[in-house]
C-alpha positions as CSV (number, residue, x, y, z in Angstrom):
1,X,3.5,-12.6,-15.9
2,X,2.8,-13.9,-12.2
3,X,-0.6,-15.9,-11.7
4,X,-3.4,-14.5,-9.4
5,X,-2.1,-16.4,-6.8
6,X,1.1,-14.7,-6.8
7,X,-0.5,-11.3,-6.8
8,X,-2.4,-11.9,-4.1
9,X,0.7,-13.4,-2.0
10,X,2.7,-9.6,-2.9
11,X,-0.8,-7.8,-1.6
12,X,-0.6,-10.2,1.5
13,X,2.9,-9.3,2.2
14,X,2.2,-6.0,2.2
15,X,-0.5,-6.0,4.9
16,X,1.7,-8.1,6.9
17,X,4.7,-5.6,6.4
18,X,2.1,-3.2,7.8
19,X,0.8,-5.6,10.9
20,X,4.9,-6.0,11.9
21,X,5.4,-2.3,11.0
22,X,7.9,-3.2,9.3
23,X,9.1,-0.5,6.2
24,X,12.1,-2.8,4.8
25,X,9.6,-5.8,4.4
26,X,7.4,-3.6,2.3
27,X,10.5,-1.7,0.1
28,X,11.1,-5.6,0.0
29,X,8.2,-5.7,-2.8
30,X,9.4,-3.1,-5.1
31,X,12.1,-2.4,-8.1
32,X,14.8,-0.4,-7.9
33,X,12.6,2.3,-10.3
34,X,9.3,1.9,-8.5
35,X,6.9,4.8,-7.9
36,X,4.9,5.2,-5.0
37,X,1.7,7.7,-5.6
38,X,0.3,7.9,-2.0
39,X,-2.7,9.6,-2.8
40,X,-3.1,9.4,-6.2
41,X,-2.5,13.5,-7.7
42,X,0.3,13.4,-4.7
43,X,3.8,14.0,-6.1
44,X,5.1,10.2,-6.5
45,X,8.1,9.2,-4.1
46,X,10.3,7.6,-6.8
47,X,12.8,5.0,-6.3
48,X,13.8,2.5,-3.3
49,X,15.4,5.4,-1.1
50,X,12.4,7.8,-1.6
51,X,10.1,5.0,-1.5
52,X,11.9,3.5,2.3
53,X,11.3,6.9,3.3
54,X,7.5,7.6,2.5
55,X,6.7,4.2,4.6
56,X,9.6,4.5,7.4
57,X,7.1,7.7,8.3
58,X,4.0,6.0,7.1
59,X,4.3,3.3,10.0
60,X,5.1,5.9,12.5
61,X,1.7,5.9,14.1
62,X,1.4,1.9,13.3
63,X,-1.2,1.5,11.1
64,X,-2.7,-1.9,10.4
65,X,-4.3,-2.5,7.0
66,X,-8.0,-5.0,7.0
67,X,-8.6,-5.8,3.6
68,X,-12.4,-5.4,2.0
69,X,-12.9,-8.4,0.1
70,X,-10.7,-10.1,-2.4
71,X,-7.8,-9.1,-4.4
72,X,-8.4,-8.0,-8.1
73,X,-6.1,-9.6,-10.5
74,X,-5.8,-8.6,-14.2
75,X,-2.9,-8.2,-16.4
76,X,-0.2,-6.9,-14.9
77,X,-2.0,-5.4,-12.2
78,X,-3.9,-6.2,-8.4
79,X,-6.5,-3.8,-7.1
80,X,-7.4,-4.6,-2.9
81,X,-9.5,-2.3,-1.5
82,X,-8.7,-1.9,2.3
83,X,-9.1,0.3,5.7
84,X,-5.9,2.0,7.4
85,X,-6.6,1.7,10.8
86,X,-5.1,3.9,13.6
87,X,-5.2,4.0,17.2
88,X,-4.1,7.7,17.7
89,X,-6.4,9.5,20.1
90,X,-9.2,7.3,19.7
91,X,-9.5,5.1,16.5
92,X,-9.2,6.7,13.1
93,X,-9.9,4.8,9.3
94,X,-9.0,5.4,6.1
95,X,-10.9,3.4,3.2
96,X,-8.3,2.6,0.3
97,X,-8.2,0.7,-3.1
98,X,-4.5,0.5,-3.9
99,X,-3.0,-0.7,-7.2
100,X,0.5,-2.3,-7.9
101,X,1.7,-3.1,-10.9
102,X,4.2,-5.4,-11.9
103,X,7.6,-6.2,-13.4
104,X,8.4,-9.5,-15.4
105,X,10.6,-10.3,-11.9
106,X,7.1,-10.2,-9.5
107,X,8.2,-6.6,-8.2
108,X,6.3,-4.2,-7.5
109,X,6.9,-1.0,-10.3
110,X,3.8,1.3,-9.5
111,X,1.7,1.5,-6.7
112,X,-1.2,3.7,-6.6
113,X,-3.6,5.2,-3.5
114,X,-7.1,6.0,-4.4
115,X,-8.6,8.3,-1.4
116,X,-9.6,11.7,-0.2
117,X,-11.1,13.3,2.5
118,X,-14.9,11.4,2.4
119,X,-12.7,8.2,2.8
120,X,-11.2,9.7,5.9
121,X,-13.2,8.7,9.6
122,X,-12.2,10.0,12.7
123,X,-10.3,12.8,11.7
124,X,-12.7,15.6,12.6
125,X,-11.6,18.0,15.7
């Protein structure tokens, strides 16, 4: 099982594939049978292929992800809560908590995305 520490480095990674828009440097963190549920009740982008896809367009409009406080460690799992911020039009902001949970290898086998339209600013119009 990987310490705190090492969770938090995988969450870190992950922003910073974000800052460098950078899709192969997030698909980087996952196994080969990961899921991807981007928002959660979405239909989950299943392996490394699907997966490379969903964040190839997700870092079309170059997002940047600020973290909201720490990262949550238990288990097998880390919980960061953060807002997607876009510069399309004006600025837009999504507030997130995303899950990942992990394999015995440090990779990333589920990740979750908790938000819905009251999490969504700037959107209106």
């Amino acid at each position: 099982m990987l310490t705190h520490e090492e969770k938090v480095r995988v969450v870190e990674s992950y922003v910073a594939g974000f800052a460098k828009s950078d899709p192969e440097a997030v698909v980087a963190l996952f196994a080969e049978n990961a899921t991807v549920e981007d928002p959660v009740g979405s239909p989950a982008h299943k392996g490394l292929d699907a997966i490379r896809a969903f964040y190839t367009a997700s870092m079309a409009a170059s997002p940047k992800l600020e973290l909201a406080g720490p990262v949550r460690t238990a288990a097998d799992y880390a919980a960061f809560a953060f807002a997607a911020v876009i510069n399309y039009g004006g600025e837009k902001r999504v507030d997130v908590i995303d899950t990942f949970r992990f394999d015995e290898n440090g990779k990333v086998v589920e990740m979750r995305a908790y938000f819905g339209p009251a999490n969504m600013h700037g959107f209106e119009g």
